[in-house]
C-alpha positions in Angstrom: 0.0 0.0 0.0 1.3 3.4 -1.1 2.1 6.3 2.0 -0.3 8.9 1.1 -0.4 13.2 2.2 -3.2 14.0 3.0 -4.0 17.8 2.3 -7.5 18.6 3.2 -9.0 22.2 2.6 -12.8 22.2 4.7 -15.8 22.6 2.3 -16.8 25.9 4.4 -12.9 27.4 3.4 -11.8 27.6 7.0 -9.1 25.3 7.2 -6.5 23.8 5.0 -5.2 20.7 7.5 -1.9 18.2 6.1 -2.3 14.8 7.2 0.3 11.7 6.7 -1.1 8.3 6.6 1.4 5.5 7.3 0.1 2.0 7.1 -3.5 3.1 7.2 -2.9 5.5 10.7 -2.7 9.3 10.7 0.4 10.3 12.5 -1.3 12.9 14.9 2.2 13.9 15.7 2.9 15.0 12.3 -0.1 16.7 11.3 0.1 20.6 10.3 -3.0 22.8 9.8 -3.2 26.8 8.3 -6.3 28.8 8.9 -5.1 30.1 4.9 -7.6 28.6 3.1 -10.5 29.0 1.1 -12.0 32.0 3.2 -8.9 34.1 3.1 -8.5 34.1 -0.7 -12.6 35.1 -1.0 -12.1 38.3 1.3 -8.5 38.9 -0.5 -10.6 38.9 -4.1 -13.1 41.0 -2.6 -11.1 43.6 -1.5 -8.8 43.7 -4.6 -12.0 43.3 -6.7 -13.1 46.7 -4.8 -9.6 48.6 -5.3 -9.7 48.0 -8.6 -13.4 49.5 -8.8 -15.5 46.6 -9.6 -18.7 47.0 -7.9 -19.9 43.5 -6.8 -23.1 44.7 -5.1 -25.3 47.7 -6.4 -25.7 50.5 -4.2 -29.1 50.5 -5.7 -29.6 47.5 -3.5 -31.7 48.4 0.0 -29.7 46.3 2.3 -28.2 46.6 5.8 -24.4 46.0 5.6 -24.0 43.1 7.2 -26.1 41.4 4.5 -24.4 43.4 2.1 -21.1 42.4 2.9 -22.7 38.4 2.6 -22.9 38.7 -0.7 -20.1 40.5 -2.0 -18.2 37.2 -0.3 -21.2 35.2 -1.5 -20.3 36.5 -5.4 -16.3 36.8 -5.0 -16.5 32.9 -4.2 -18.5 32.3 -7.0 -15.7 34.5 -9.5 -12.9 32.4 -7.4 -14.6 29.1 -8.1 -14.7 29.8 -12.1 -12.3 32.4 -12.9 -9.1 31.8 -11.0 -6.3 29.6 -11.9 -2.6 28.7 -11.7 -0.2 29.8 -14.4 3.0 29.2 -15.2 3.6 33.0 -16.4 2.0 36.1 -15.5 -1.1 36.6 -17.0 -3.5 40.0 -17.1 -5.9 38.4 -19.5 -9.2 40.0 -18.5 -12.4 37.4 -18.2 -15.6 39.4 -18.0 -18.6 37.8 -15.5 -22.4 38.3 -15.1 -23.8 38.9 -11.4 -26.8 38.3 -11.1 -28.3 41.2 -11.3 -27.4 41.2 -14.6 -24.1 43.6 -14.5 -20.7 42.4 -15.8 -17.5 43.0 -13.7 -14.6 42.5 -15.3 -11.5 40.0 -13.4 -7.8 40.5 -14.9 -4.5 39.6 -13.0 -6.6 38.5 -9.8 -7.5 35.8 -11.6 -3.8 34.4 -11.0 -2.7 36.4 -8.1 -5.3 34.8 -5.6 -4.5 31.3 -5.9 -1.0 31.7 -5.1 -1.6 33.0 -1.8 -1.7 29.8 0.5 1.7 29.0 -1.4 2.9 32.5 -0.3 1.0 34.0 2.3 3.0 36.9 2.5 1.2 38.3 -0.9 -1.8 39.6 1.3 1.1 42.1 2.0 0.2 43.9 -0.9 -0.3 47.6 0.0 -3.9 48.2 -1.2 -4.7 44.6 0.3 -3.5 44.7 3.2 -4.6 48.3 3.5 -8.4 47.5 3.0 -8.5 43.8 4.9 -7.4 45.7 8.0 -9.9 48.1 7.8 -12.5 45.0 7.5 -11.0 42.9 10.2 -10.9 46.2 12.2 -14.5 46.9 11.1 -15.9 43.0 12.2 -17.0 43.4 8.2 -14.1 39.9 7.9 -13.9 37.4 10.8 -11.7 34.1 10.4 -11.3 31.0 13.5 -7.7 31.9 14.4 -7.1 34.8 12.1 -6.7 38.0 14.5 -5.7 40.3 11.6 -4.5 40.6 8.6 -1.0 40.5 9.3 -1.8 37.2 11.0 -2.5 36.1 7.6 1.0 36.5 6.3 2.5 35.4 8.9 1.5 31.7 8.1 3.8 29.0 6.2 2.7 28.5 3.0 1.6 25.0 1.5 4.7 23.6 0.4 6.1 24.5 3.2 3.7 23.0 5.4 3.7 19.3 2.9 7.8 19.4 3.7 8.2 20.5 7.4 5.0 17.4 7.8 6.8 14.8 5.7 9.9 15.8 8.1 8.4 14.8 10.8 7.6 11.5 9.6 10.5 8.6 9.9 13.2 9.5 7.0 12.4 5.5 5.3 8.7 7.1 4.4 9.9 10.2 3.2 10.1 9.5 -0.8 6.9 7.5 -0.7 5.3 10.3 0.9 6.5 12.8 -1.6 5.2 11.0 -4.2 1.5 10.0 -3.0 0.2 13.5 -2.3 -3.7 13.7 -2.0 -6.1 16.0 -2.2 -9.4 16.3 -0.9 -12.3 19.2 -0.1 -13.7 21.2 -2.1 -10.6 24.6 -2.1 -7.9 21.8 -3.1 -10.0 21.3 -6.9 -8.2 24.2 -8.5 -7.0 23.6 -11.5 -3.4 23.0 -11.8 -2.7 22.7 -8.0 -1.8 19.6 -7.4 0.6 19.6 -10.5 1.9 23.0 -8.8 2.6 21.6 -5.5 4.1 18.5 -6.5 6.4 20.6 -8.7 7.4 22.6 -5.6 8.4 19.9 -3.6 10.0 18.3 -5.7 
């Protein structure tokens, strides 16, 4: 039986958690979890979305802000979900996208830039993102388990990191089966191109 990785990313985006599995047993003691997952890249998208003036929600829209706030997230995971991708080059192809309200936004370089972020955290250090995710965390507008603010968020290992300081943990005789039977489960970790991008990394 092959040594698999385990790297599960919760359905709900609140958790990415890597797990290795050595004749059919987790080894708790090896186990690393980030609280960079699905969640952090929606707000990220919203707020680069809003810098760059796209306007997810109408102002036309008589809502209170809290439930004004739930679906700007509510339609940045829906852009994240279709729109955003891995490249191997730097890309500022624009994709346009219908709300549905009927308006069309337009997404370029966020398309690529968000789903590098739980490889390198430290991108949420972005001026104008960082800028405006403070003022939400500061606000209560963004809340995250185990996320204080948003230099909290950069301050996490990103995912390669977090496949090789787990595999390290584990007895060195696993170590190239382990590398080489990396799973991926939950709903964040069916991006397009990651698991080809993280198997590249560690490599």
């Amino acid at each position: 039986m092959r040594l698999p990785v385990i790297i599960n990313s919760s359905s709900g985006g609140g958790s990415t958690i890597v797990t290795p599995v050595v004749h059919c047993r987790s080894l708790a003691q090896a186990v690393i979890s980030s609280t960079v997952a699905g969640e952090v890249l929606t707000d990220c998208l919203t707020r680069r979305l809003e810098n760059n003036g796209q306007v997810l929600v109408a102002a036309a829209q008589n809502w209170t802000e809290s439930y004004r706030n739930y679906y700007k997230r509510k339609f940045a995971s829906a852009i994240k979900e279709k729109l955003c991708r891995f490249s191997e080059a730097p890309h500022h192809d624009v994709e346009s996208y219908e709300l549905p309200d009927g308006r069309t936004i337009e997404v370029g370089a966020e398309r690529f830039q968000i789903p590098e972020i739980p490889f390198s955290p430290s991108m949420v250090q972005d001026a104008t993102v960082m800028s405006t995710l403070a003022n939400a965390f500061d606000d209560g507008i963004v809340e995250i388990d185990g996320i204080e603010n948003a230099e909290n968020i950069a301050s996490h290992a990103g995912l390669t990191e977090m496949v090789i300081n787990c595999i390290n943990k584990c007895e060195g005789c696993h170590h190239a089966e382990l590398y080489s039977n990396i799973l991926l489960t939950g709903g964040p970790t069916s991006e397009p191109q990651l698991k080809e991008r993280l198997q590249k990394d560690v490599q």
